[in-house]
C-alpha positions as CSV (number, residue, x, y, z in Angstrom):
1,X,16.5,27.9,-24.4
2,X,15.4,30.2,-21.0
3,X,17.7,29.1,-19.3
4,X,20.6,29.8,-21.8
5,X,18.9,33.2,-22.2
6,X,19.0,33.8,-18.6
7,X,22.4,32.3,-18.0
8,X,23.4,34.8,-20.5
9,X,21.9,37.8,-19.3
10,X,23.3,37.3,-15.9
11,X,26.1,36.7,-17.4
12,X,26.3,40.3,-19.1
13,X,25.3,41.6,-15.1
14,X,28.0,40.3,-13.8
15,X,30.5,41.4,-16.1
16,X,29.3,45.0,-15.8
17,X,29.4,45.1,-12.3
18,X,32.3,47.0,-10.2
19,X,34.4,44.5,-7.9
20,X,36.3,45.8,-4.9
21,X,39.4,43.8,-3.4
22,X,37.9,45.9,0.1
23,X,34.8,43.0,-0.4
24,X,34.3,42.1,3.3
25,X,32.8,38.2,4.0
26,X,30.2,38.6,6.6
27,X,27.4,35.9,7.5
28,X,25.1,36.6,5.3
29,X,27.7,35.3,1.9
30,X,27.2,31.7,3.8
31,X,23.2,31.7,4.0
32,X,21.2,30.3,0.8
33,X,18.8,32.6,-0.8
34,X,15.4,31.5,-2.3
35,X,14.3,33.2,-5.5
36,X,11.7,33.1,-8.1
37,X,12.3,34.4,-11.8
38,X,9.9,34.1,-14.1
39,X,7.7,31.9,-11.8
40,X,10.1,29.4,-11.5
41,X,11.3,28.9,-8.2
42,X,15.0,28.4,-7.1
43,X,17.6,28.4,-4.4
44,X,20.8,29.9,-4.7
45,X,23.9,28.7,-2.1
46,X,27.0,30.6,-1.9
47,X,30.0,27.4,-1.9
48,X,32.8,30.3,-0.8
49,X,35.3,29.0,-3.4
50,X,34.0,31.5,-6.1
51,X,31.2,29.0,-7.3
52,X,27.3,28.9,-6.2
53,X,24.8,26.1,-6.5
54,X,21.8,26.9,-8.6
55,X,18.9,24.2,-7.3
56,X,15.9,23.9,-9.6
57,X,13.1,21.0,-8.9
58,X,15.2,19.3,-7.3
59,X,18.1,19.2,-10.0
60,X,21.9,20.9,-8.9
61,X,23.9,22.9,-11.1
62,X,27.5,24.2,-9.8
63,X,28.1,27.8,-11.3
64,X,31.1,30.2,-11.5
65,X,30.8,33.5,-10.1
66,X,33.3,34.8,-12.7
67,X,35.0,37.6,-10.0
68,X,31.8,38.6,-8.9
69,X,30.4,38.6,-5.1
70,X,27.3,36.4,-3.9
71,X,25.9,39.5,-3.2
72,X,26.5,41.1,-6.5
73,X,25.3,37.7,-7.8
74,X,21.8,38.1,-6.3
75,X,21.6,41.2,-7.0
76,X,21.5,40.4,-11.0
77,X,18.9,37.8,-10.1
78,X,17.4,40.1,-8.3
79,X,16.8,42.3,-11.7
80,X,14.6,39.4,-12.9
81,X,12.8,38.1,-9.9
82,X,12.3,38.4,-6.7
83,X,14.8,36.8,-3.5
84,X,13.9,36.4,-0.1
């Protein structure tokens, strides 16, 4: 049920945020980002086809970015936790 919740609320993030076709790719959209929501830690890895991989304890989960950026991604994860 958290995770639906969460799924849902970044969800909601996402499709509030502005997208701009001027989006540049640099280096950092390649890199993984390790975060922790809610004490619960997980990596987040940027696949460059529009999807990310969600790793939690060891288990994958493939997820679509709906439009969005990586970066506009982490920042809606960033709202709950905190990403290094």
């Amino acid at each position: 049920m958290k995770k639906l919740t969460i799924n849902a609320f970044l969800t909601g993030v996402l499709a509030l945020s502005s997208c701009s076709s001027d989006d540049s790719k640099d280096a950092s959209s390649s890199e993984c980002k390790t975060c922790e929501i809610f004490s619960v830690t997980q990596e987040y890895c940027n696949n460059q086809d529009g999807t990310v991989t969600i790793t939690t304890n060891g288990q994958e989960e493939i997820e679509d970015l709906d439009g969005a950026t990586f970066a506009q991604f982490i920042s809606g994860i960033e709202l709950l936790g905190t990403c290094d």
